[in-house]
TORLUMTI-731166 format. One record per atom (N, C-alpha, C): x, y, z. Coordinates in steps of 0.02 Angstrom, whole numbers, padded with zeros to 5 digits, always signed. Last residue first. Layout:
! TORLUMTI-731166
XYZ;...
//
This chain:
! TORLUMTI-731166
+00142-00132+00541;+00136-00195+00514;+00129-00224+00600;+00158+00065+00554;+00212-00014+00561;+00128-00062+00552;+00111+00153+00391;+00115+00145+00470;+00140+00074+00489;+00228+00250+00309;+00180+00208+00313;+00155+00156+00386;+00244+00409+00298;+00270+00358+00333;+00211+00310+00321;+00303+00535+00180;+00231+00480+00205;+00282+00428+00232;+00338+00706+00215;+00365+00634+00217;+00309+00569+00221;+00247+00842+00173;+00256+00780+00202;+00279+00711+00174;+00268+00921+00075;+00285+00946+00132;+00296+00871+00180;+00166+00901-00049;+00230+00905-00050;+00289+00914+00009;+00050+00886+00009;+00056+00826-00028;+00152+00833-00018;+00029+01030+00067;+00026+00966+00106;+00070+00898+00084;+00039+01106-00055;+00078+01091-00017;+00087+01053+00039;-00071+01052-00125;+00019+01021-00147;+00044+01041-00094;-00178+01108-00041;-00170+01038-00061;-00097+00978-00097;-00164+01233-00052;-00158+01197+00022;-00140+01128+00003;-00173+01256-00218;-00105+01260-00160;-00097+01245-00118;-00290+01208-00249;-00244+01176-00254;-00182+01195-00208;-00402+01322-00202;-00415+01236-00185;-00327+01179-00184;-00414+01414-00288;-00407+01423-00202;-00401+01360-00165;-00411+01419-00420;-00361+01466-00394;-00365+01451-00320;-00498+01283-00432;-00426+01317-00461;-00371+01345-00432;-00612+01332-00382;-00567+01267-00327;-00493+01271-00378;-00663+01445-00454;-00621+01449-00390;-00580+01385-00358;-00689+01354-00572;-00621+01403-00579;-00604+01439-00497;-00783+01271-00523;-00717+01243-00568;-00661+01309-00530;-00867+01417-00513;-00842+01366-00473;-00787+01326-00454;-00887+01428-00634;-00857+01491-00593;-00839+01453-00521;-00948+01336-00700;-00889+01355-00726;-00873+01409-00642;-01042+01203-00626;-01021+01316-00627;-00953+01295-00628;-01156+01083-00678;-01080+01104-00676;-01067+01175-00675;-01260+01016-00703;-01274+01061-00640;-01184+01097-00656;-01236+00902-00774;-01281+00946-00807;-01303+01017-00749;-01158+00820-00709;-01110+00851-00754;-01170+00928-00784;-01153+00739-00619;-01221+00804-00609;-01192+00836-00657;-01084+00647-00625;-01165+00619-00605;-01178+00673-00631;-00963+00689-00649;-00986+00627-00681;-01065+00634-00668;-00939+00783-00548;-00923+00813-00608;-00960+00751-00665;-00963+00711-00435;-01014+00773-00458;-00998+00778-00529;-00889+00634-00412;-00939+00600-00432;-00995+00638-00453;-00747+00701-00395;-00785+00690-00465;-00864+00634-00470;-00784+00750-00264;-00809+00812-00343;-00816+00763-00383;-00761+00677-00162;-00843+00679-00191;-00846+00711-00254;-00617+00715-00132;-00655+00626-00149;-00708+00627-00188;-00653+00839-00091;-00592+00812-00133;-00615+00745-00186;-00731+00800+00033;-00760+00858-00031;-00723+00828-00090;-00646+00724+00092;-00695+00711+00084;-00719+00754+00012;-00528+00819+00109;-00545+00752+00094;-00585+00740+00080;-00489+00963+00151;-00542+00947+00142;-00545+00869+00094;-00374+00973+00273;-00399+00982+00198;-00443+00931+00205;-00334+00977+00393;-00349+01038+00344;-00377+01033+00265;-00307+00868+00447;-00373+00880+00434;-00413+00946+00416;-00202+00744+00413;-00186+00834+00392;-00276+00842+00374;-00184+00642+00465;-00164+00674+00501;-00156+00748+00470;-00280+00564+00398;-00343+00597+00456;-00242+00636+00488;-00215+00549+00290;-00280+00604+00298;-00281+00617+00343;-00116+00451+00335;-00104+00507+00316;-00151+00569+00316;-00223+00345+00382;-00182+00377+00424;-00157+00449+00402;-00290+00320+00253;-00325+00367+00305;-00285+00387+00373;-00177+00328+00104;-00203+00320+00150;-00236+00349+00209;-00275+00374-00041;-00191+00401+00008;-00230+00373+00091;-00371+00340-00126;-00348+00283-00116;-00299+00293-00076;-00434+00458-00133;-00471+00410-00130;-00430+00348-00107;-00361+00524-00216;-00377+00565-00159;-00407+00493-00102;-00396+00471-00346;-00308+00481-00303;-00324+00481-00264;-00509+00557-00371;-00523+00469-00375;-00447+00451-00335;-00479+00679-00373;-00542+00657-00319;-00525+00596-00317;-00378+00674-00479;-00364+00722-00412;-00400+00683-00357;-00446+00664-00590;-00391+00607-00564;-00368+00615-00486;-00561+00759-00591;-00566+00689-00584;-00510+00643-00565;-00471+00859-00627;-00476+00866-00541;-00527+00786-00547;-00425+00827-00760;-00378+00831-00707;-00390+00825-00631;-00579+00809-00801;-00532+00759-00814;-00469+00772-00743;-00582+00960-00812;-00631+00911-00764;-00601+00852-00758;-00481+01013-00873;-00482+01022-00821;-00527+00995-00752;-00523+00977-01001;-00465+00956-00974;-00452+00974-00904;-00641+01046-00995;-00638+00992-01002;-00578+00951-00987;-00585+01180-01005;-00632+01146-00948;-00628+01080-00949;-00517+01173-01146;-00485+01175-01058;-00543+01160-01006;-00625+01161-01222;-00575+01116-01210;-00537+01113-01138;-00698+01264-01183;-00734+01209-01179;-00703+01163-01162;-00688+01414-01149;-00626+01393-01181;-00679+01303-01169;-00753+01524-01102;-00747+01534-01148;-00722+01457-01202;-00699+01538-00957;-00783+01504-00951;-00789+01481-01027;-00575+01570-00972;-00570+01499-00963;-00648+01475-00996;-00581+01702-00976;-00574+01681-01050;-00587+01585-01024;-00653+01720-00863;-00691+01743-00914;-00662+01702-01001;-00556+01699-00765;-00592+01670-00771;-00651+01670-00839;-00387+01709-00857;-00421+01716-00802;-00492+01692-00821;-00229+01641-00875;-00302+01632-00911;-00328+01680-00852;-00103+01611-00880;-00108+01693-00915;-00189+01686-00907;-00116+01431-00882;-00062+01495-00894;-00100+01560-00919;-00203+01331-00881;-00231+01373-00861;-00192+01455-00856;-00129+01210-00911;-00184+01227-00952;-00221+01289-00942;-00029+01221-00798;-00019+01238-00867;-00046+01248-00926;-00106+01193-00701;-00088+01263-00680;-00046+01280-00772;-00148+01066-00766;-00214+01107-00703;-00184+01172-00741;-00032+01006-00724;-00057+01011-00775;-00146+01052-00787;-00001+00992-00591;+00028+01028-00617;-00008+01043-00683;-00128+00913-00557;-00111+00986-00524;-00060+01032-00562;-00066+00794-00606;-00120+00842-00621;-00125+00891-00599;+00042+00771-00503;+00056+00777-00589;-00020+00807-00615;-00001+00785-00400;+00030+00823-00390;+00060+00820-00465;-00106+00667-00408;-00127+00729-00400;-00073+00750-00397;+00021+00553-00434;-00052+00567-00484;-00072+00624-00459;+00080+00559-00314;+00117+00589-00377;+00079+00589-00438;+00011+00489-00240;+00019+00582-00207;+00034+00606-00284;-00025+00373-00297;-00070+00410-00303;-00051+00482-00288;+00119+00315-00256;+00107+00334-00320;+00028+00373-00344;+00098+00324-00112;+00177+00385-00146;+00160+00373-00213;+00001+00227-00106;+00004+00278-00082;+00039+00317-00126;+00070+00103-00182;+00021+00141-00217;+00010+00217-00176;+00191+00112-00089;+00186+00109-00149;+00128+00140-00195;+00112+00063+00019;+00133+00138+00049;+00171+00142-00044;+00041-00060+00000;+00000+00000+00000;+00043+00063+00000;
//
């Protein structure tokens, strides 16, 4: 498990990056505009939620700053309710959602717990 763990952190912290490169110079008006990038950007925070899903619950429950759960649940929003979807939304968990979230991912050593 502490394998797939350190390989799911590096699935959201490779989408994340790719998040912040589909989204270079953009602000929200040209993004609402852009279909493709949304779309690539529902896909990205889908790999994000479903990752999110499998880091272990020792590790979670020791950074209960972030919002896990929510994390976990988008993409069943972005899949189920795809017909309810705010662009303006998308685009805040963008700008306000990812940085607590790498830097957690990136800050901590994962110990896997003893056997």
């Amino acid at each position: 498990m502490a394998g797939g763990h350190r390989d799911r952190i590096e699935d959201i912290l490779s989408a994340i990056a790719d998040i912040r490169t589909d989204t270079i110079g953009m602000d929200l008006a040209t993004f609402e505009k852009n279909p493709t990038v949304i779309r690539s950007l529902l896909y990205s925070i889908g790999v994000i939620s479903e990752a999110v899903k499998m880091i272990d619950l020792n590790f979670r429950s020791a950074h209960p700053d972030i919002p896990w759960r929510a994390i976990a649940g988008i993409r069943d929003r972005i899949v189920h309710e795809y017909f309810r979807l705010n662009t303006h939304r998308i685009w805040e968990v963008i700008q306000d959602d990812l940085d607590p979230l790498e830097s957690v991912l990136k800050s901590v050593e994962y110990k896997p717990p003893p056997r």
